[in-house]
C-alpha positions as CSV (number, residue, x, y, z in Angstrom):
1,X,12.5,-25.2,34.7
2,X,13.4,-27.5,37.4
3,X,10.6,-29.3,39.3
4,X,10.7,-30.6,42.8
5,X,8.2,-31.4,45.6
6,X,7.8,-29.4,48.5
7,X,8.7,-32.1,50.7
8,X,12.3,-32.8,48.5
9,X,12.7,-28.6,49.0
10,X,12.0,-28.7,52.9
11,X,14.0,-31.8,53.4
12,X,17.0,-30.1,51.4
13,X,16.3,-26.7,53.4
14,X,16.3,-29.0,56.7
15,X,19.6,-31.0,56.1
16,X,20.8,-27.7,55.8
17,X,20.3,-26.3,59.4
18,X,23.2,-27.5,61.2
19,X,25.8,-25.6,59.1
20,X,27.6,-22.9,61.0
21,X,27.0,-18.9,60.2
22,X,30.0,-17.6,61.5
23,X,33.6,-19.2,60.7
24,X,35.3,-21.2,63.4
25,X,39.0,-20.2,65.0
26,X,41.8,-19.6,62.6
27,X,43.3,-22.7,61.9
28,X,40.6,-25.3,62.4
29,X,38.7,-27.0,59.5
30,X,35.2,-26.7,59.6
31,X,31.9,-25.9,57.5
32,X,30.7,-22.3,57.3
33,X,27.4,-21.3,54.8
34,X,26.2,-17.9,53.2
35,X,23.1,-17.0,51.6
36,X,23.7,-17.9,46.8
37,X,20.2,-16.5,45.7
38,X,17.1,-17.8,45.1
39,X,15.5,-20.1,42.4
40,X,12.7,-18.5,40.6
41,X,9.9,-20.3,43.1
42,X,11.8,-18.5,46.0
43,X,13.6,-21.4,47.2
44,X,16.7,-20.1,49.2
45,X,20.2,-21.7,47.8
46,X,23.3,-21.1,50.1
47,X,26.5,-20.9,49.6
48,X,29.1,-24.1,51.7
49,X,32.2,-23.1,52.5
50,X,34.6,-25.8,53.4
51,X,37.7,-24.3,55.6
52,X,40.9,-26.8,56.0
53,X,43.6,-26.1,58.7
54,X,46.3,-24.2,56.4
55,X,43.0,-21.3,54.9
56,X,42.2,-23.7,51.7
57,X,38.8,-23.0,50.9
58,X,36.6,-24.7,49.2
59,X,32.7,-23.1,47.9
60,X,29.9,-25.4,46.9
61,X,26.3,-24.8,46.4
62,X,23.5,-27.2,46.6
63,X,22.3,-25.8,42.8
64,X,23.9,-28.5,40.4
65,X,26.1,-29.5,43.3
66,X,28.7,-27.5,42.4
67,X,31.9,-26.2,43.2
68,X,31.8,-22.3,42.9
69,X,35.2,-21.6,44.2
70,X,39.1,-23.4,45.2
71,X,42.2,-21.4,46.5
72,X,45.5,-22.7,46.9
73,X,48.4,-21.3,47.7
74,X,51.3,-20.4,45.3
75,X,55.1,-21.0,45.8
76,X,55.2,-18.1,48.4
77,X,52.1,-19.1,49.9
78,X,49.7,-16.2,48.6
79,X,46.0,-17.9,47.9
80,X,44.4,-17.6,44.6
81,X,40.9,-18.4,43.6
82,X,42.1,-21.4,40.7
83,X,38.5,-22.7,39.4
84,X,36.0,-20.5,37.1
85,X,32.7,-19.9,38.8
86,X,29.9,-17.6,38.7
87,X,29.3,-14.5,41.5
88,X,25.7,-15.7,41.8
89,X,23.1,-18.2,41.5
90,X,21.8,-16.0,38.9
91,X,24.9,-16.4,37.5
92,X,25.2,-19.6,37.9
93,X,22.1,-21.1,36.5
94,X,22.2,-19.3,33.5
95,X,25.7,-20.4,32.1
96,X,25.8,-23.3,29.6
97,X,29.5,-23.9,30.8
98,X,29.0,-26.5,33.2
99,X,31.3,-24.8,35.5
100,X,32.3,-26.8,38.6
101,X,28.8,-29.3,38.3
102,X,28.0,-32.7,39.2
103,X,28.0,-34.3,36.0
104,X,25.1,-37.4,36.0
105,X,23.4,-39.4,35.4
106,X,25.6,-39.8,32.3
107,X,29.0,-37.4,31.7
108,X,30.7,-36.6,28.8
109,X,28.6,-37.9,25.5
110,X,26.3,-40.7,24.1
111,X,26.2,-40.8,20.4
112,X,23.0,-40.5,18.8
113,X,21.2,-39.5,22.1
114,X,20.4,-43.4,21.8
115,X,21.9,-46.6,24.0
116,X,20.4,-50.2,23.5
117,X,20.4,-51.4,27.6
118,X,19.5,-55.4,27.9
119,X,17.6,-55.4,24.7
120,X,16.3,-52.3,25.2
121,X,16.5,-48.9,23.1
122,X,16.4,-46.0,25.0
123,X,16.3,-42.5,23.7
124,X,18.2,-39.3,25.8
125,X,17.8,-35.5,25.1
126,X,19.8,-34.0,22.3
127,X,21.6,-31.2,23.4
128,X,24.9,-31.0,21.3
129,X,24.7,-32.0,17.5
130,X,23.0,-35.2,17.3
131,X,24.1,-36.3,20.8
132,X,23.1,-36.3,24.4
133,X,25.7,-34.4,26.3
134,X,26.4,-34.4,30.3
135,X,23.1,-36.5,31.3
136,X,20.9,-33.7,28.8
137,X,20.0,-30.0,29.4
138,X,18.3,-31.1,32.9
139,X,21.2,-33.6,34.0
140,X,22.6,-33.4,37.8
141,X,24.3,-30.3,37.0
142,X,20.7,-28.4,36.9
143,X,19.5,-29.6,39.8
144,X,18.7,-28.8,43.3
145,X,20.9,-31.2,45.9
146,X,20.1,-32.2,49.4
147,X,22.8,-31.0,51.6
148,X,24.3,-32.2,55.0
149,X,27.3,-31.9,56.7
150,X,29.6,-35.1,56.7
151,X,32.0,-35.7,59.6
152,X,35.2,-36.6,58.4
153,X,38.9,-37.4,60.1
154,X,40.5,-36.0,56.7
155,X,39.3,-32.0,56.8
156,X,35.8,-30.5,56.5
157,X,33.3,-32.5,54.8
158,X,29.8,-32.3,53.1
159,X,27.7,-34.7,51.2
160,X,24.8,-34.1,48.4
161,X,22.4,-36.4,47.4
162,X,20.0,-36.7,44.5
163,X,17.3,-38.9,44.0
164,X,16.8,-39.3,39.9
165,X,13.2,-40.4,39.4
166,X,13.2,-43.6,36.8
167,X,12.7,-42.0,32.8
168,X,14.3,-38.8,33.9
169,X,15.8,-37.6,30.7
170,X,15.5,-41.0,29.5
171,X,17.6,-43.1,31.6
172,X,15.9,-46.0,33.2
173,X,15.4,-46.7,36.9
174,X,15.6,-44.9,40.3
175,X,18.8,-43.2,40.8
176,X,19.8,-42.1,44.6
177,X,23.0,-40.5,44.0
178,X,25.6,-39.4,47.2
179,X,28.4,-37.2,46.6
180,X,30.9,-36.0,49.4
181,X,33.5,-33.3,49.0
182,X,36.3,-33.0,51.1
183,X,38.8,-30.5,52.0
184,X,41.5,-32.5,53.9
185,X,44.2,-31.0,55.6
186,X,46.8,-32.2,53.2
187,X,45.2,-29.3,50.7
188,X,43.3,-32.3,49.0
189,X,39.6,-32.0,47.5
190,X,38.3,-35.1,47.6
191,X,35.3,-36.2,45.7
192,X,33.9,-39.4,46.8
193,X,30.6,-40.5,44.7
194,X,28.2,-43.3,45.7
195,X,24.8,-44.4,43.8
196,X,22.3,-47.2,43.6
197,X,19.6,-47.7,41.0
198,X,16.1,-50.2,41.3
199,X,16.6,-51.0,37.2
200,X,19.4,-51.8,35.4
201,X,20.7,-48.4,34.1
202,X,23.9,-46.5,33.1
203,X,25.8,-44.1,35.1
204,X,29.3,-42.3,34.8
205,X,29.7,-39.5,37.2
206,X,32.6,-36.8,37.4
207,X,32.8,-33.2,38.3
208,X,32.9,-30.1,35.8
209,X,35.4,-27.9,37.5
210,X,37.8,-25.6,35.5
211,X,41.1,-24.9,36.7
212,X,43.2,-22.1,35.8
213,X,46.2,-21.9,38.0
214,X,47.2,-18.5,37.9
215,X,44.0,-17.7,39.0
216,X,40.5,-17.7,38.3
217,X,40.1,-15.3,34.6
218,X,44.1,-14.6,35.1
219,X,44.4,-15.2,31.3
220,X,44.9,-18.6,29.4
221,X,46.4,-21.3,30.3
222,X,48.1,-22.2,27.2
223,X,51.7,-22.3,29.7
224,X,50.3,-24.5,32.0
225,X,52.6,-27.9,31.9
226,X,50.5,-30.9,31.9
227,X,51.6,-34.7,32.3
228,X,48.8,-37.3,31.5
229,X,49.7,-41.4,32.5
230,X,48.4,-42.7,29.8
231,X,49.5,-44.5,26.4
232,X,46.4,-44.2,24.9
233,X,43.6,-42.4,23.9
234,X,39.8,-42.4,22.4
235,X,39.8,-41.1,18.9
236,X,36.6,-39.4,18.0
237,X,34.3,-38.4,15.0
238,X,33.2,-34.6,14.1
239,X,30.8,-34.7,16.5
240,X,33.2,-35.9,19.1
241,X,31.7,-39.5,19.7
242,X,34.9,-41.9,20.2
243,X,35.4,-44.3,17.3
244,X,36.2,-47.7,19.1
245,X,39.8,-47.5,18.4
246,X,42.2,-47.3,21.5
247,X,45.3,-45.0,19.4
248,X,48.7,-44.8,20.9
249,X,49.6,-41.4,21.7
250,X,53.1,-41.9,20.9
251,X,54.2,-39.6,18.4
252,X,51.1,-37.8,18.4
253,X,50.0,-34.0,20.1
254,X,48.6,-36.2,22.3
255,X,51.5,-37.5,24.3
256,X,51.4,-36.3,27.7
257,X,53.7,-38.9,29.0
258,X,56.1,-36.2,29.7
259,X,55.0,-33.1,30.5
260,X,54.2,-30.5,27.7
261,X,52.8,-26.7,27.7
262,X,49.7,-27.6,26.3
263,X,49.8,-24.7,23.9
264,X,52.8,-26.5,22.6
265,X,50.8,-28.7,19.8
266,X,47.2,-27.3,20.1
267,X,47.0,-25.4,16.8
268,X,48.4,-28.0,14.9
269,X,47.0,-29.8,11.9
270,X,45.7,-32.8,13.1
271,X,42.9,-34.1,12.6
272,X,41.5,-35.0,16.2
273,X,42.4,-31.2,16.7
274,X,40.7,-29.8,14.7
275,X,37.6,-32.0,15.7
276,X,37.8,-30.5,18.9
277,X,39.2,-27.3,18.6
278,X,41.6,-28.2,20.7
279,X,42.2,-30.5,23.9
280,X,38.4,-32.0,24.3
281,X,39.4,-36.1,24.6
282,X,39.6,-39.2,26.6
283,X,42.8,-40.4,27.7
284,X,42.8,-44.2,28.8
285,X,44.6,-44.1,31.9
286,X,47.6,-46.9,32.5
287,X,46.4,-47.8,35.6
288,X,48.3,-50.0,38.4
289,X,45.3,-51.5,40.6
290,X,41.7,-50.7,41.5
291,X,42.5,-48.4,44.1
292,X,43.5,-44.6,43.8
293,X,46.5,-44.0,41.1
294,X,47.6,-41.3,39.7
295,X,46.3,-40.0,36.5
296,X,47.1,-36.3,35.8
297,X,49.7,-33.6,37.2
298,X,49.2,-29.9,35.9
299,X,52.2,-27.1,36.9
300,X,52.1,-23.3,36.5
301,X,55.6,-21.9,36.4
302,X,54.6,-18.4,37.0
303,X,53.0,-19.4,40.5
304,X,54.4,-22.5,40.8
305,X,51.0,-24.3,41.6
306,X,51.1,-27.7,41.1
307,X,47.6,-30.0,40.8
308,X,47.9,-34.1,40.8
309,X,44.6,-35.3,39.9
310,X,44.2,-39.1,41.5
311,X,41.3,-40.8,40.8
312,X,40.0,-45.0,41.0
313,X,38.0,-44.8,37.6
314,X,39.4,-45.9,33.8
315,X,39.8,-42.4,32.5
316,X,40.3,-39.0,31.5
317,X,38.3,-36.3,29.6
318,X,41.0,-33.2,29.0
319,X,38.9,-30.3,28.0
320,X,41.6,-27.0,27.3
321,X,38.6,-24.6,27.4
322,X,38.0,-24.1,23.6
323,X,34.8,-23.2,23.6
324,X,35.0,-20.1,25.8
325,X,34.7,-17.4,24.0
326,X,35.1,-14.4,26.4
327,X,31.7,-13.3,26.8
328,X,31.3,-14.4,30.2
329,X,31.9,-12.7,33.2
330,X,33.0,-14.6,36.2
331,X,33.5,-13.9,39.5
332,X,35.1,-10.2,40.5
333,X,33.7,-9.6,37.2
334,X,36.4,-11.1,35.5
335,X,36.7,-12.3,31.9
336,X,36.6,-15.9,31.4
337,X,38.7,-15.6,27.6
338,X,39.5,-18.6,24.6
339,X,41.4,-21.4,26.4
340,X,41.1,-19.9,29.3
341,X,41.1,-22.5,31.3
342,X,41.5,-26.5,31.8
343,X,39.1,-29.9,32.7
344,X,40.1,-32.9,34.1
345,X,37.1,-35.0,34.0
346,X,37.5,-38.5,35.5
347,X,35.2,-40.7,34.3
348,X,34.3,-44.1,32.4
349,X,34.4,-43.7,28.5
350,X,32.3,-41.2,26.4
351,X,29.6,-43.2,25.0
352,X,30.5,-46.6,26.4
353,X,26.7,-48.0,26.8
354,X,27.0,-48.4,22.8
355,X,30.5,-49.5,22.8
356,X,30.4,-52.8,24.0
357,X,34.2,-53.6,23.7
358,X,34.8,-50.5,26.5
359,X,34.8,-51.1,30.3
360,X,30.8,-51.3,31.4
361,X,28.9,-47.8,32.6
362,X,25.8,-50.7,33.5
363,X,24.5,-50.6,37.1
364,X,22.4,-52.7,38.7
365,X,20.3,-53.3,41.2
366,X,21.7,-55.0,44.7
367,X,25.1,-53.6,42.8
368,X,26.9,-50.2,44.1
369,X,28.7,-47.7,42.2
370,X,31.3,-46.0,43.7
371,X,34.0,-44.1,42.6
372,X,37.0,-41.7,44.3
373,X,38.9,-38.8,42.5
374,X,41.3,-36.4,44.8
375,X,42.8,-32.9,43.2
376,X,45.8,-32.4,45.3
377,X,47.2,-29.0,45.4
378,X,50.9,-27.7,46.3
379,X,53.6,-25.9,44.9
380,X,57.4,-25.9,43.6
C-alpha cells in the first residue's frame, strides 16, 4: 500500500490542472491528459499524452511515473504502439514487470540487500533472491508522482517529481527527485533526470520501458538486430550480482559490436546465459566524453523501425524479456509472450555502492545528480 499526505495528493492533483482536455491542431506538439483510474483511496490518476509535430505520441501516468505507451512510424510511415504497457491503472499497479517505470532510488540490483555508505551499513528490502531489486517492492516505480507541464523548445514536455522521505526502503537521506520526458520533434523521447539528497546517499536512476518494434505483443523479438558500443561487460553470479570483473565481449554471445539478431546466441551454453535466461546484463559502454554518446541501436527488418538509444551515463542493462511468460495481457488485450520484448536500461553499474573499484552511485549533499538518455526513433 502506498502512503501519501493529503497535501503531497492535492499538490500532485493541482500541478495537474493546466493540462489540456482536448488535443490541439493536427500538427502542433502539445500536452493532452485523460482520466487512468483510481488508487484504492479514490485518488484520481490521469493519463499525459505527449503529441509531437509528425503524430508521435507518447503516454505517461503520474503512477510510478511511467511510460504506458510510444508509437513510431515504420518504413512506410504507419504508427505502431512499440512499448508493453498495461490498459489500466488497475492494470498497471498490479504487474510485477516494471513496465515503462521510473526506476529509483536505486535501479537494477544490490547484492545482499546490504551497502556499507561512509562507514555505514545499511540494509534494503529483499525482493529477488537474496537481493534488493529496482530501489525494493515500494521503489519510484510504485509511487504516486507530482506532475506539471514543462515548456520546452524541443517538442511537448512534462516533468515528475518525487520527494523520497530519508530511511525509505532503507536508503539514507531526503531524496527530491525531477524527471522530464520529452517528445521532440525529431521523433526523440527524451528523458532528462535531476535529484538532490540532505545525506550522503546512493542513487542510479533509469527507466523500465520494453520495446518491441513490431509492435506492442506483435510476437518476440528474437529478429530484432541489435548493436551495443561496448567492449566490455559485467559478469554476474546465479543470482545476477556482477562479480567485479570487466570481461571482453570479444568472442563471446555477448558481442554486439556489430549488429546481431539477438536470438542468434541466446540459447547457447554459456554460462552467463544460463544465469540469466538470456540477455539480462550490463554492458560498459566505450564512451567518447561526458556529454550524450551513443550507446545502443536496435532495427526490425520486418517494419524497418530503427531505435538509437543515447544516453550521458556509464552503462547498459540489456534485458531480452526472459522472464515473461505469457500470462499477461497488455494493452488491446494482447499477449505479452517469452522474449517478447527488449530493455535498454541506462544506468551506473548493478550493485556499485559495494563495488568500490566501479564508477561511484554516492550523492551528496550541495552535489547534483543529473543524468540524460534520448531513444531516437526512425526507419530504413
Amino acid at each position: 500500500m502506498l502512503h501519501r499526505s493529503t497535501a503531497a495528493v492535492c499538490a500532485a492533483l493541482l500541478a495537474c490542472a493546466c493540462f489540456a482536455q482536448t488535443p490541439a491542431k493536427k500538427g502542433q506538439s502539445h500536452v493532452t491528459k485523460q482520466s487512468y483510474g483510481k488508487m484504492p483511496d479514490g485518488t484520481p490518476v490521469d493519463l499525459y499524452i505527449l503529441t509531437n509535430t509528425s503524430g508521435m505520441e507518447a503516454h505517461l501516468t503520474a503512477y510510478g511515473g511511467t511510460l504506458v505507451s510510444l508509437t513510431a512510424p515504420d518504413r512506410h510511415g504507419a504508427f505502431a504502439d512499440v512499448v508493453l504497457g498495461m490498459e489500466t491503472l488497475d492494470g498497471c499497479r498490479s504487474q510485477t514487470a516494471w513496465f515503462g517505470a521510473l526506476i529509483g532510488r536505486y535501479g537494477n540490483r544490490i547484492g545482499g540487500a546490504k551497502f556499507t555508505l561512509e562507514g555505514k551499513t545499511y540494509h534494503t528490502p529483499v525482493n529477488d533472491g537474496p537481493n534488493t531489486l529496482h530501489g525494493g517492492p515500494l521503489g519510484f516505480g510504485k509511487q504516486l508522482w507530482q506532475v506539471r507541464e514543462a515548456a520546452s523548445t524541443e517538442g511537448s514536455a512534462i516533468e515528475f517529481t518525487y520527494v523520497s522521505k530519508d530511511g525509505e526502503e532503507g536508503f539514507p537521506g531526503t531524496l527530491t527527485t525531477k524527471v522530464v520526458y520529452t517528445l521532440t520533434n525529431k521523433n526523440e523521447l527524451k528523458i532528462d533526470y535531476t535529484a538532490t539528497t540532505d545525506k550522503p546517499t546512493v542513487v542510479n536512476l533509469t527507466n523500465h520501458a520494453y520495446f518491441n518494434l513490431k509492435g506492442a505483443g506483435e510476437g518476440d523479438v528474437l529478429g530484432h538486430e541489435v548493436t551495443i558500443n561496448a567492449s566490455r561487460f559485467t559478469p554476474v553470479d546465479a543470482t545476477l550480482i556482477p562479480t567485479g570483473e570487466l570481461r571482453a565481449v570479444k568472442g563471446t554471445p555477448f558481442d554486439f559490436t556489430k549488429a546481431t539478431a539477438i536470438g542468434a546466441r541466446i540459447d547457447g551454453s554459456d554460462q552467463q546465459l544460463q544465469f540469466g535466461k538470456g540477455y539480462d546484463h550490463n554492458w560498459v559502454l566505450d564512451k567518447t566524453g561526458a556529454g550524450l554518446t551513443k550507446a545502443a541501436e536496435v532495427y526490425e527488418p520486418k517494419s524497418g523501425r530503427v531505435m538509437q538509444v543515447w544516453t550521458t551515463e556509464p552503462a547498459l542493462q540489456f534485458y531480452t524479456g526472459n522472464f515473461l511468460d505469457g500470462s499477461l495481457h497488455g494493452k488491446g488485450g494482447k499477449v505479452y509472450p517469452h522474449r517478447g520484448a527488449l530493455c535498454m536500461e541506462t544506468q551506473h553499474y548493478p550493485d556499485s555502492p559495494n563495488h568500490p573499484a566501479f564508477p561511484s552511485t554516492e550523492l551528496k549533499p550541495g552535489a547534483v545528480y543529473h543524468t540524460t538518455t534520448v531513444y531516437s526513433f526512425s526507419a530504413r
